[in-house]
N, C-alpha and C positions, 0 to 999 in steps of 0.2 A: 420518513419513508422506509419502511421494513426490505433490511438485505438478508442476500443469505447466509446464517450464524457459519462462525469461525470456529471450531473444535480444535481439528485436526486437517493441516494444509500437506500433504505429502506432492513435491512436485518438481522437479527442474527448476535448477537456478538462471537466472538472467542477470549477469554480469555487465554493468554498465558506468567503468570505472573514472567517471567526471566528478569534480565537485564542483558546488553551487550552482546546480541546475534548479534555474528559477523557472516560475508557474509558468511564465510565456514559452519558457524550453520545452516546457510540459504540455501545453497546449495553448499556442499563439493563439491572440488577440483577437485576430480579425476572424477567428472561428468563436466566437461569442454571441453570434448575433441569436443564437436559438432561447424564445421562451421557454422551454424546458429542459431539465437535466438531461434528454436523452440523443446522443448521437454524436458524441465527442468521443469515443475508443477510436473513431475511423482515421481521429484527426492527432492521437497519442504522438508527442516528438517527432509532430507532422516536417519541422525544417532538416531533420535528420532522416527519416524514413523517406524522403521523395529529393527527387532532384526538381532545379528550376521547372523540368516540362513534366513534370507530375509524374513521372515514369520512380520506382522503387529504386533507393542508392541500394545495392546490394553491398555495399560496405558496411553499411548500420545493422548491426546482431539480429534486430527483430526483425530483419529481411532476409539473413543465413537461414540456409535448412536446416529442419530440429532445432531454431533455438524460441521455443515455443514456454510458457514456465506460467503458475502463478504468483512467483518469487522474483522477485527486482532486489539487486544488491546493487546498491550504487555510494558516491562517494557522501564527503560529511556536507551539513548546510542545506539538503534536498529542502525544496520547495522553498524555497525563497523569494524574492521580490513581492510582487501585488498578493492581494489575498483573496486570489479568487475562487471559489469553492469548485470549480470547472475541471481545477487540479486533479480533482480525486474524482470526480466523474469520470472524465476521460483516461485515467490507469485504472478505477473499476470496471469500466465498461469493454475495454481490452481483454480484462482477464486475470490482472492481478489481484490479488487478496493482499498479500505482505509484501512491502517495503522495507531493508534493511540497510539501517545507513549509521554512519558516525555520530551524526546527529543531522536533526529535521528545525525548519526553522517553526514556530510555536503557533500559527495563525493555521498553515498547511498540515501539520499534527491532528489539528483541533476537527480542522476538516475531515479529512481522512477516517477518526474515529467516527466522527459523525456519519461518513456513508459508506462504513463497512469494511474498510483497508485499515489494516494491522501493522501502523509505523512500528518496527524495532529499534531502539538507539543501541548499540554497544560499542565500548571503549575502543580506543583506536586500537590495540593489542588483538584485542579479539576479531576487529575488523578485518587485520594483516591475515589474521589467522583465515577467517571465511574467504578472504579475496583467494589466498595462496592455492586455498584444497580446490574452488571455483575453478582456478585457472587448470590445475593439477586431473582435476578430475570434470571435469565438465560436464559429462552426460548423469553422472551421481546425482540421483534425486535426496534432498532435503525433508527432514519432518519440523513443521513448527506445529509444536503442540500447547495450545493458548491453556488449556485446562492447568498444565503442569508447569507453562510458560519457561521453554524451551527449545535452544534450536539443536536440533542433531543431526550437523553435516557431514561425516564422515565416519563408516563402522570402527575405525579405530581410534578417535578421537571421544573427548567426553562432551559431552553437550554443554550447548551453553545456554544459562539462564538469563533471563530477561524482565525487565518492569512492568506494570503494568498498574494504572490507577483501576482500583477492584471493582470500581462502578463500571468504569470501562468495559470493561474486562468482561462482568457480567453482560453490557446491551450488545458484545458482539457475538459474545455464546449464545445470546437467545436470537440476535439478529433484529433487535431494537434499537433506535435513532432515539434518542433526549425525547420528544417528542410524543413516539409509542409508549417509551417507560412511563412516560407522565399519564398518557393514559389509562394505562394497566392499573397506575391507583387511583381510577375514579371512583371507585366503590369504596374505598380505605378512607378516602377525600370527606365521601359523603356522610358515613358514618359518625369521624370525627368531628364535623359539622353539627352533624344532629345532636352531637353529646356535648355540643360548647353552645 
C-alpha cells in the first residue's frame, strides 16, 4: 500500500517518556475488529487518551494544547508484546511519520517500515541528550532528514546521525511498501525471463 515518502519531517516533538509500551498500549485489542487498515488513529493510546466514560484525560500530552507533532520520542523497547501490524496503523493514521526510541522491539520495526513510519534507534546517551532539549525546549521544532539520515534538534547542538537499512531507506523516500517495489521490477522481471 503506497504512503506518503519520507524526505524531510520538520515538526514538534511529542514526548512520551514510558518504556515498554507494548502494541495493546498502542492500540488495544478489542479495537481490532476492523477488516481493513483504516480507522485505528481515533483509537491511538486509546486507555491513556480517554477516561472510563470516554470523556479526554487531559493529563495525557496528546490531549494538552499545542502538543500536536509528527515526531514521538518515547522510551526504549516501543512496540513490544503481540505483533500486530495495527501498531503502526494506528500512530500512521494519527499523524506520526517518526518514532524515536532507545530501541524498538524487531516484529514492530519491521512494521512500521512496512507502512510508512521511520523507527529511529539511538544510544541511550543520545537519547538523554533528545529527552533533556524536549523537556528544555518543547515548543522547538525538530528536522529529521532521512536523505542525509539525521536528527537536528536544537540550533546549537550538532546533529545526530542515524541507521537505516539502504533498501529501507529507499521504499520510504519514494513511498513504496516490499510490495510496490516488487512491482516496480515487473519489466526488469520479464526481461530477464525472456533472456534465460
Amino acid at each position: 500500500m503506497p504512503f506518503e515518502p519520507i524526505k524531510k519531517i520538520v515538526s514538534p516533538v511529542i514526548l512520551l517518556q514510558t518504556e515498554n509500551i507494548d502494541t495493546d498500549r498502542i492500540i488495544p485489542a478489542r479495537f481490532l475488529k476492523s477488516v481493513d487498515s483504516s480507522g485505528f488513529g481515533k483509537n491511538l493510546f486509546h486507555d491513556w487518551r480517554y477516561k472510563p466514560d470516554g470523556s479526554p484525560n487531559p493529563d495525557f500530552i496528546l490531549n494538552q494544547p499545542g502538543k500536536q507533532g509528527k515526531i514521538l520520542l518515547t522510551g526504549k523497547n516501543f512496540g513490544c508484546g503481540s505483533s500486530r501490524e495495527h501498531a503502526a496503523w494506528a500512530l500512521c493514521q494519527y499523524g506520526f511519520r517518526v518514532i524515536i526510541s532507545s530501541g524498538f522491539a524487531d516484529i514492530f520495526k519491521n512494521n512500521a517500515l512496512n507502512n510508512g513510519l521511520l523507527p529511529i534507534e539511538v544510544d541511550e546517551v543520545q537519547h538523554t541528550l533528545l529527552t533533556q532539549s524536549c523537556l528544555s525546549f518543547p515548543d522547538e521544532p525538530w528536522t529529521i532528514d532521512l536523505a542525509s539520515q539525521s536528527i537536528t534538534y536544537h540550533q546549537s547542538a550538532d546533529p545526530i546521525a542515524f541507521d537505516i537499512n539502504p533498501f529501507r531507506k529507499e521504499c520510504l523516500m519514494s513511498g513504496s511498501d516490499l510490495v510496490d517495489y516488487l512491482a516496480g521490477l515487473k519489466k526488469k522481471i520479464i526481461e530477464y525471463e525472456s533472456n534465460h
